[in-house]
Z-matrix of the N, CA and C atoms (Angstrom, degrees):
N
C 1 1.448
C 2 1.531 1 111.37
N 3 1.242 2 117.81 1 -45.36
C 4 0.807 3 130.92 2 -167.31
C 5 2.167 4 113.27 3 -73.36
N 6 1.129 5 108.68 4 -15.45
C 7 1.811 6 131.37 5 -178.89
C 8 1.668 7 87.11 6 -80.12
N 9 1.338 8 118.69 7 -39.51
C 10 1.522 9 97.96 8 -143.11
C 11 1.843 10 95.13 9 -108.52
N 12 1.341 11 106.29 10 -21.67
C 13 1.680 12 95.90 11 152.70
C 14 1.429 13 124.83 12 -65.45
N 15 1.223 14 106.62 13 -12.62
C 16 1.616 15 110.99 14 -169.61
C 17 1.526 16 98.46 15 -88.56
N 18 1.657 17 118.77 16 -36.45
C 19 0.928 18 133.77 17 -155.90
C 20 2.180 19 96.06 18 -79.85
N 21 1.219 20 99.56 19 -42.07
C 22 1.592 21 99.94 20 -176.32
C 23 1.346 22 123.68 21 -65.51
N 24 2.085 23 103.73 22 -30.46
C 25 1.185 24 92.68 23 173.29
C 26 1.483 25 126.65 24 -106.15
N 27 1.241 26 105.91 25 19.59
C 28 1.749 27 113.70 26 142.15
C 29 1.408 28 136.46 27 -61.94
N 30 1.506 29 95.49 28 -41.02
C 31 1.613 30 116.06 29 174.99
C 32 1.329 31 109.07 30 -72.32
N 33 1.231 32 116.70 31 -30.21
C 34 1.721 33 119.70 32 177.21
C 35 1.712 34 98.47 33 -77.25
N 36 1.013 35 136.70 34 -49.01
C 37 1.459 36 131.82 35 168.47
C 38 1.129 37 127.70 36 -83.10
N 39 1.565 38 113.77 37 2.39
C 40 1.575 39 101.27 38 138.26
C 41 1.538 40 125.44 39 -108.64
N 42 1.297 41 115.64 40 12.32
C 43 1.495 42 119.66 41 147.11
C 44 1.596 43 112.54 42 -83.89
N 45 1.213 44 119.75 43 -9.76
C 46 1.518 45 120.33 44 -173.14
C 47 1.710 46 101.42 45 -90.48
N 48 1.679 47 118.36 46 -40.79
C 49 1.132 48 120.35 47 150.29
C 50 1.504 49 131.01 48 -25.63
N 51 1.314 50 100.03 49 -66.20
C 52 1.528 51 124.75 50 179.36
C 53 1.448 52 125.52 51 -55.63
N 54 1.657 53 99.42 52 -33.96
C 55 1.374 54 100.01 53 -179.88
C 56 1.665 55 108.31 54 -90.75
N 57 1.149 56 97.05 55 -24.14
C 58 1.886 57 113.04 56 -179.58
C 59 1.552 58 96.29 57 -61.30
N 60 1.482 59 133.37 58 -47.07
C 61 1.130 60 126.18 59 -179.51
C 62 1.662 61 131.71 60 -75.35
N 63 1.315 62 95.05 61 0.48
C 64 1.544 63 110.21 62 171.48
C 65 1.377 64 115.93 63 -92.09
N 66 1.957 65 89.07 64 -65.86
C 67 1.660 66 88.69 65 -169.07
C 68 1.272 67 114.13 66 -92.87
N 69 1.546 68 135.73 67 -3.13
C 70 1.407 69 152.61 68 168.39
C 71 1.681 70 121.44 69 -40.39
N 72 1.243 71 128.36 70 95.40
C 73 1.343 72 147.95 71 150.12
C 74 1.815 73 96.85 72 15.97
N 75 1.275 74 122.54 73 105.04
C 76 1.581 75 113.72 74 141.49
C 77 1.895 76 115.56 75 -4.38
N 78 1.465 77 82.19 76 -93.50
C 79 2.010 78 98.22 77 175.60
C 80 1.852 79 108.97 78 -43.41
N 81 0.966 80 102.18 79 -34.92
C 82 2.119 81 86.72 80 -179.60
C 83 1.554 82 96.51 81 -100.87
N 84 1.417 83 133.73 82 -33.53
C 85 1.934 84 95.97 83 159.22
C 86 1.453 85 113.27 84 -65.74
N 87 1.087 86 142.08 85 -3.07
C 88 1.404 87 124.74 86 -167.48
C 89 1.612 88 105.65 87 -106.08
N 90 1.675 89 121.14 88 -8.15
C 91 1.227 90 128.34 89 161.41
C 92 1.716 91 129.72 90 -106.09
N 93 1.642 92 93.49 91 32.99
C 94 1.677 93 98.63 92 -168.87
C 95 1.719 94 103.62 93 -72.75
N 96 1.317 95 99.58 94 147.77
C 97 1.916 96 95.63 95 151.06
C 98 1.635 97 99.30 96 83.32
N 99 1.057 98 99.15 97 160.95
C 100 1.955 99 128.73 98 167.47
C 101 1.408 100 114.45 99 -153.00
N 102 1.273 101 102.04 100 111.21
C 103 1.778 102 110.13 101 -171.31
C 104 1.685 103 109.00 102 -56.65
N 105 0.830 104 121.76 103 143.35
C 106 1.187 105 132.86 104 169.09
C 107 1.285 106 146.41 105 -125.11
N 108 1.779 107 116.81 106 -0.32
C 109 1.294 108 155.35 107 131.63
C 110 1.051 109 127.25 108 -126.35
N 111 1.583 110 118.34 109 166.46
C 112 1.468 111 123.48 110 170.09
C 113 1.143 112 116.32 111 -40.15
N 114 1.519 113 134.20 112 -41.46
C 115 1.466 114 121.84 113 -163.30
C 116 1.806 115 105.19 114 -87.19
N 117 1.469 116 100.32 115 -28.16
C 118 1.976 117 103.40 116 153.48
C 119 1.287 118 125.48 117 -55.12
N 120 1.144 119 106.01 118 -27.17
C 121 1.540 120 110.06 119 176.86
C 122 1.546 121 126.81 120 -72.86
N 123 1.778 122 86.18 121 -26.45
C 124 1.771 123 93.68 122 -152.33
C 125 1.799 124 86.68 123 -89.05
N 126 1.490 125 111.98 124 -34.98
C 127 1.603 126 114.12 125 176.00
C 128 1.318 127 124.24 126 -49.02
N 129 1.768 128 99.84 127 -53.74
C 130 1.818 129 106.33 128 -175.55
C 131 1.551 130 115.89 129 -70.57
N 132 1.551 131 115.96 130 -17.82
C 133 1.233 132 126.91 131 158.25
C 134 1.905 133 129.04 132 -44.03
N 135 1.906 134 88.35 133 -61.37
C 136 1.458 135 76.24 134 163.31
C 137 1.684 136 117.93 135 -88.14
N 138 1.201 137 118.35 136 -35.15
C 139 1.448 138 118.20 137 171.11
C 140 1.961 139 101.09 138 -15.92
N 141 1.459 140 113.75 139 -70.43
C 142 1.715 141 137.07 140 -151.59
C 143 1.659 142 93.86 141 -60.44
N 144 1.498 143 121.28 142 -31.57
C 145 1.379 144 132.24 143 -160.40
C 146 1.531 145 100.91 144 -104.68
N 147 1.441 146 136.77 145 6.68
C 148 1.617 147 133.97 146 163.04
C 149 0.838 148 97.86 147 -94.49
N 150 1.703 149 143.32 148 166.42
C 151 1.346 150 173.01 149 33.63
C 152 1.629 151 87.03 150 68.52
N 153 1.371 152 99.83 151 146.63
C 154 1.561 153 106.75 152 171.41
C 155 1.474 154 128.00 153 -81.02
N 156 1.611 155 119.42 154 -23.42
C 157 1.315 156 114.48 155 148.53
C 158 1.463 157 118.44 156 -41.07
N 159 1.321 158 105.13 157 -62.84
C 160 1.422 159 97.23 158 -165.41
C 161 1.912 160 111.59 159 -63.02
N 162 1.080 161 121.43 160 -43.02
C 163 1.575 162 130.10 161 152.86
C 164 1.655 163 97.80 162 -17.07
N 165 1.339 164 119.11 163 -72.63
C 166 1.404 165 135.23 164 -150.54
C 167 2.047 166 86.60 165 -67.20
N 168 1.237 167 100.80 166 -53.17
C 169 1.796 168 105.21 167 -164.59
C 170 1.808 169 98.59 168 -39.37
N 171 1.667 170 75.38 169 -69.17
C 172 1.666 171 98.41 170 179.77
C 173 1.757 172 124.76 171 -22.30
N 174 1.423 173 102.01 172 -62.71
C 175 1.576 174 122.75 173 -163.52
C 176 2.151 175 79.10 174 -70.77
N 177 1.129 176 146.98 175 -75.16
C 178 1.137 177 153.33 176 -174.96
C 179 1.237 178 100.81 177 -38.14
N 180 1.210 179 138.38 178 -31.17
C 181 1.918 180 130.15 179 -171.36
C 182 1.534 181 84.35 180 -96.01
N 183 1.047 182 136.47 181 -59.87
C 184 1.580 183 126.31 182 164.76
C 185 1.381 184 133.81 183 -31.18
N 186 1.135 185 106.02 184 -28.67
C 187 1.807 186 112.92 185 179.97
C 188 1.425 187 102.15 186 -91.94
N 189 1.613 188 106.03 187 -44.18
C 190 1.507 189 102.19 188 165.79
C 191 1.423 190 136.81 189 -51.97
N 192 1.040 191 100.10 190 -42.00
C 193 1.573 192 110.94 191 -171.59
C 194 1.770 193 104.98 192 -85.60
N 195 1.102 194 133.99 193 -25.65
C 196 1.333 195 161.10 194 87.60
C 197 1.922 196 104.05 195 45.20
N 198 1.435 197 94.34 196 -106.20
C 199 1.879 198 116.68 197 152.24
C 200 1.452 199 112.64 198 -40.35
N 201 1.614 200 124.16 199 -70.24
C 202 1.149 201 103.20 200 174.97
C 203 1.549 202 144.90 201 -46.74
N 204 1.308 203 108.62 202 -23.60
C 205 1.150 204 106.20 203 -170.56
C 206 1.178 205 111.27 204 -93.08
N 207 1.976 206 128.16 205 -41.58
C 208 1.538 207 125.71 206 172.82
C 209 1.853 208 106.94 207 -68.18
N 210 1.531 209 107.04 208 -6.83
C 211 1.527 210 93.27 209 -175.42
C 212 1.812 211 96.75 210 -92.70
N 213 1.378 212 120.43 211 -16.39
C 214 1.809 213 125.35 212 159.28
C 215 1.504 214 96.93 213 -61.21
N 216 1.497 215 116.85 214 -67.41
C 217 1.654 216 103.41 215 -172.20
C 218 1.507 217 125.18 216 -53.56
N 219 1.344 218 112.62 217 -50.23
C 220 1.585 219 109.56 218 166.56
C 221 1.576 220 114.92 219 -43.06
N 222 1.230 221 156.90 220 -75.72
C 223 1.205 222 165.86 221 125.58
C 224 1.151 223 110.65 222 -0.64
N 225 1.559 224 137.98 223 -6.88
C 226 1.175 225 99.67 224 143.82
C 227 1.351 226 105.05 225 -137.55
N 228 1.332 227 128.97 226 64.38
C 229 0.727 228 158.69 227 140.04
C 230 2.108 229 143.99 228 -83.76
């Protein structure tokens, strides 16, 4: 019981992702996040240096892939 609540509210935040990358402000994708290690650093680096489409593509293949995968774990579970 306890996998597949975990599992729903992933899927809800990677549809919350998804929708953030559609209908989400230029200025608030371009101020996401605070690095918090080197390998955060080295991401938000290039993240800050793409075009905001691609930001927008990006954050949307993330929410997707996101959903897909806890909505595979729920199901077979």
């Amino acid at each position: 019981m306890g996998y597949k609540i975990f599992s729903i509210i992933f899927i809800l935040c990677g549809l919350f992702v998804m929708w953030f990358s559609i209908f989400g402000k230029k200025k608030e994708i371009k101020e996401i996040g605070i690095p918090m290690n080197f390998i955060d650093v080295i991401l938000m680096m290039i993240y800050k240096l793409l075009p905001s489409i691609i930001r927008k593509i990006l954050l949307f293949a993330l929410g997707l892939a996101i959903s897909i995968g806890f909505t595979y774990i729920l199901l077979k579970l």
